[in-house]
N, C-alpha and C positions, 0 to 999 in steps of 0.2 A: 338071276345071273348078275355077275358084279363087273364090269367092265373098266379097265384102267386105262385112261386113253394120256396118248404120251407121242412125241416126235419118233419115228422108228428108230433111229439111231438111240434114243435114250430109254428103252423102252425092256433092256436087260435085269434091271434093279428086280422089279418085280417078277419077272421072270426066270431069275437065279433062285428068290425065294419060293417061288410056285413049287421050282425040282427041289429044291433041298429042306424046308422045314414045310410049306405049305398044299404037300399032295391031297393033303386029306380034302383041301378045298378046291382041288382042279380041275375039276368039272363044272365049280359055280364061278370061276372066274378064268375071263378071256382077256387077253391084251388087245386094243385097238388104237391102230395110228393115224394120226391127220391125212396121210397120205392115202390110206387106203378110204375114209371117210370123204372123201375128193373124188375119187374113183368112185364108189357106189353111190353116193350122195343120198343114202339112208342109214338109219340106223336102228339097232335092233334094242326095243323097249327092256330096260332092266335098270337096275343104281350102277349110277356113274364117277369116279371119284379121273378129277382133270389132273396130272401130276405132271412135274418138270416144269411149273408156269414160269420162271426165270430164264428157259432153255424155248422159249418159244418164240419165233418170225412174226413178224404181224401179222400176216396173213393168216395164220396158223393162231394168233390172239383170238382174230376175227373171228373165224370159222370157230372155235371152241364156245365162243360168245353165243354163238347162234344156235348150235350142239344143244346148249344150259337151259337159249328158251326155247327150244323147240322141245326136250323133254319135259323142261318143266311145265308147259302147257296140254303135251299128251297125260299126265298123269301125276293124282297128287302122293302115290301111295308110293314114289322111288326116292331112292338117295342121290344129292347130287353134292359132291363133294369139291370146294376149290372154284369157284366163281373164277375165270379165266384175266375177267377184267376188274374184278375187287381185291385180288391177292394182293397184298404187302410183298416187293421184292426186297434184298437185303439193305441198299442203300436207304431208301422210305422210310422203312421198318423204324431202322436206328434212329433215323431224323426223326421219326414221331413219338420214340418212346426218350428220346432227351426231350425231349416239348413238351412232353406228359409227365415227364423227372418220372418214368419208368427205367432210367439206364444213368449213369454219371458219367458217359464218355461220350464224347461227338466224333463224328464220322464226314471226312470233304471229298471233296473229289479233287482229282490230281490237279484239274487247271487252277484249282481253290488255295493251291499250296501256301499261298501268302500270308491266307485266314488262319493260319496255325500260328496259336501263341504258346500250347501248353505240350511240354512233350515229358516223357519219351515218346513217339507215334510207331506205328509198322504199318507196313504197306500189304495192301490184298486186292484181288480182283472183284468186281462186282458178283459175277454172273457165275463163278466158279467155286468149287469145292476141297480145292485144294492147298489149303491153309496158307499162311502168308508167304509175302514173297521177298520176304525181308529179315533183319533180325531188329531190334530196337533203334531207334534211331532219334539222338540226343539234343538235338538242335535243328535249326535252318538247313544250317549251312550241307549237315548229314544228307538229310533230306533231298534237298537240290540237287547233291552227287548221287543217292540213290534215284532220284528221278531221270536220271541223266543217264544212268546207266541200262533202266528200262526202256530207253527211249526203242522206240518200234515196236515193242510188246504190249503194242494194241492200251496204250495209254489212258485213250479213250473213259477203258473199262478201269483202272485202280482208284483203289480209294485207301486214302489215309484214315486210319484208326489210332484216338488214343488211345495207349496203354493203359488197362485197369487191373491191377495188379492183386489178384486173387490168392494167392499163396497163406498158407497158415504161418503160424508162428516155425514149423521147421522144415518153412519151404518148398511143401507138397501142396503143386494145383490140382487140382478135381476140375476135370469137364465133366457137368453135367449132361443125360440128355432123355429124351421121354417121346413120347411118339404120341399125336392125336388119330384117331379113328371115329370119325362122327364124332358120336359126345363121348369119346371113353378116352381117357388120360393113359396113357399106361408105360410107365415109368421103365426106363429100358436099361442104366447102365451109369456106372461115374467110371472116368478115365483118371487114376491118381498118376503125379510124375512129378520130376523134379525140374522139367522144364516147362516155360510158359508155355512155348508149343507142344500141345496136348494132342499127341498123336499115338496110335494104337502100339507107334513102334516103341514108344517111351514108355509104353504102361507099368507101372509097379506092381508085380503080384506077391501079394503076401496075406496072410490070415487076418490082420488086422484092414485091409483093403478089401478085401472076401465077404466079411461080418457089415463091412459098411455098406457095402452095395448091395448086398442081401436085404440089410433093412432098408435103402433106399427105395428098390425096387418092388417092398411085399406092404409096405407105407404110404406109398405115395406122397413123399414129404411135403412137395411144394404143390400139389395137387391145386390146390386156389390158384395162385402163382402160374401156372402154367396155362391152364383154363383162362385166364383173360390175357394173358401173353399172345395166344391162338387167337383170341377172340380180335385181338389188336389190329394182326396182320389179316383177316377175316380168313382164315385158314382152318379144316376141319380135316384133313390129312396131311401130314409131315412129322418130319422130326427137328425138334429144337435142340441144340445146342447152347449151354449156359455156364456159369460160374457163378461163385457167391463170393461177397466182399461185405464185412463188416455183419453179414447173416441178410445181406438183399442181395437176392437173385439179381444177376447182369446180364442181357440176353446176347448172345454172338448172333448166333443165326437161326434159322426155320428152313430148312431143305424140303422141299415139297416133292421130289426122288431120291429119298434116302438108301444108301444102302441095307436092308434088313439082313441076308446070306452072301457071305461071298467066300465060299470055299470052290468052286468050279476048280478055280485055276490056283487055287494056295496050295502048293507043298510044302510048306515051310514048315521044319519040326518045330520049332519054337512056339508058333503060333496055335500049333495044333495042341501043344502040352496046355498053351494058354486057353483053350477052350474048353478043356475037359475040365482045367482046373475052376473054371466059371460056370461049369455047368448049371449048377442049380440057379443064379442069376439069369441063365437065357433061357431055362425052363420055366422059371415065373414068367419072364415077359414074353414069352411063344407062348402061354396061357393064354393071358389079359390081351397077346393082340389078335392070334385066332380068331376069341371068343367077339371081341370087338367088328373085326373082317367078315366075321359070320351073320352078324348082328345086321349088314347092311342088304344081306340078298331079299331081292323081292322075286314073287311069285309071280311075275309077269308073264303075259301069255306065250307059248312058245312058238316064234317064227310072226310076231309082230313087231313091226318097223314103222317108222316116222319119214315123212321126206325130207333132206335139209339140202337147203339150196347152196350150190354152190355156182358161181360164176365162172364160164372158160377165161376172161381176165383173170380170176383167183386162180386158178389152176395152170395158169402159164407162169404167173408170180407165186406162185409155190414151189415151181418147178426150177424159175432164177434164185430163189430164196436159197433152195436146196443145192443149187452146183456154186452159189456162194458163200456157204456154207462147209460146204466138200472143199474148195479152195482156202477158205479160214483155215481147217483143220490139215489140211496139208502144209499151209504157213507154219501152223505153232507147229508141227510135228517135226519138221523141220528145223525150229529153233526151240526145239521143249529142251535138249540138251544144254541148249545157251541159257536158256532160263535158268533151268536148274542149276550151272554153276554159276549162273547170277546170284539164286539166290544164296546160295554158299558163301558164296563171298561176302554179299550183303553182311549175311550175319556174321562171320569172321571178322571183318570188320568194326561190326558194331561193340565186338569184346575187344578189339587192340586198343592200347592207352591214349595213342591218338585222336579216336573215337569219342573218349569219355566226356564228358558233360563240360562242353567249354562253349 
């Protein structure tokens, strides 16, 4: 049995893909949440892969920590995936692959804003997935008013990103991205578009972007590259997101609850014409990640458990974690609208002549 342990609230990712590409495997993997490991305060012997580590309370750090050795001591024959307290989150990451001249762009945090000498910069959240919140921003002075404008939106969390500007000669960025599963690489997808934000809604589809990602995916081009990229962040489940400049990989991110399936709730014809047309693309990598997901079930005894301890202190502070958390999410939802045309405007902005590089 393969077990995904995850926050309940985040705990849909894999669970869209279970229904929609991965039944075949549904009976060898179950989803388990912090919340209900608190409530039983055992757990049932099988490989474990930790996911959402960015998305986790401390409590919920802790308690996964102890998850890690309490199986890793019942048993040397399981998978355990994602060290709770080794994972690289997105800020780390960046900081230690410019340290390592794995990356040519630095990354501050917003109170850091001063440390900025080289721009253009754009603005993103630490802990979230939702691409920047900004459009290019040419200077100080830019900056300061986009700072200004975020103010209340949880500040705390933004981080300024140099811009590194990946475009070929006519324009077209490529995100890259690949997905690890224990030790198996498995190359999932390039996103071509003609905007820096490389978003699925910008995608260009055409034959000559077809042919590319075909051989992207059935290659494994960067296959080395990726393999110590993962090994950096100590990560042995997620999916990287990248770009190439000059022909060196630039690493964006490493999402440890990646999207795999998400048609539940898409109607969108567009989207759906765009998947047929990529069919053979998400047929090789539903292949290699299957095969990979398969690769980690152990044969562990059926209806053996470990005890793991948990404290009623921990359990009352998972409990405040959780309805401060319910209150977060009520905040942004409330101002997810402001955001959004914050960032609109952001990048409107950032294109008016006034904006330009002065």
């Amino acid at each position: 049995m393969i077990f995904f342990v995850a926050p309940a609230e985040d705990s849909f990712e894999m669970g869209e893909f279970i229904q929609l590409d991965g039944r075949a495997l549904q009976s060898r993997i179950q989803l388990l949440s912090y919340e209900e490991i608190a409530i039983r305060r055992k757990l049932p012997l099988g490989s474990y892969v930790f996911s959402a580590i960015d998305q986790l309370s401390p409590t919920q750090r802790d308690i996964a920590a102890r998850c890690w050795q309490a199986l890793s001591q019942a048993s040397a024959d399981i998978a355990l995936l994602n060290h709770p307290h080794d994972v690289l989150c997105r800020y780390e990451l960046l900081e230690r692959c410019l340290r390592l001249r794995r990356s040519s762009f630095r990354v501050f945090r917003a109170s850091d804003f001063s440390r900025c000498a080289s721009f253009p910069v754009f603005l993103r959240l630490e802990r979230e997935h939702n691409g920047s919140l900004s459009g290019l921003l040419y200077n100080k002075r830019q900056l300061v008013q986009a700072l200004a404008v975020l103010q209340g939106c949880h500040t705390r969390d933004i981080m300024i990103v140099e811009y590194c500007d990946t475009a070929d000669s006519s324009g077209v960025f490529r995100k890259y991205s690949a997905f690890i599963m224990g030790d198996a690489i498995i190359a999932n997808s390039i996103v071509h578009s003609h905007d820096w934000v490389t978003k699925w809604g910008a995608k260009a589809c055409d034959l000559d972007a077809l042919h590319e990602e075909l051989a992207y995916v059935e290659r494994n081009l960067h296959e080395e590259w990726l393999r110590s990229a993962f090994a950096l962040a100590t990560i042995r489940y997620g999916r990287i997101d990248y770009g190439v400049k000059d022909s060196v990989p630039q690493l964006w991110e490493i999402n440890t609850n990646p999207t795999i399936s998400r048609r539940l709730r898409d109607a969108d014809p567009a989207r759906e014409q765009q998947r047929k047309f990529r069919a053979p693309v998400r047929q090789r990598f539903l292949c290699g990640f299957l095969d990979a997901l398969s690769a980690l079930d152990t044969h562990a005894e059926a209806g053996c458990t470990i005890a793991v301890e948990v404290s009623p202190s921990e359990v009352r502070r998972l409990e405040a974690e959780k309805l401060a958390a319910r209150r977060l999410h009520a905040r942004r939802k409330a101002i997810a609208r402001g955001v959004h045309l914050t960032a609109r405007v952001l990048r409107r902005f950032s294109k008016r002549t006034s904006w330009v590089r002065s």
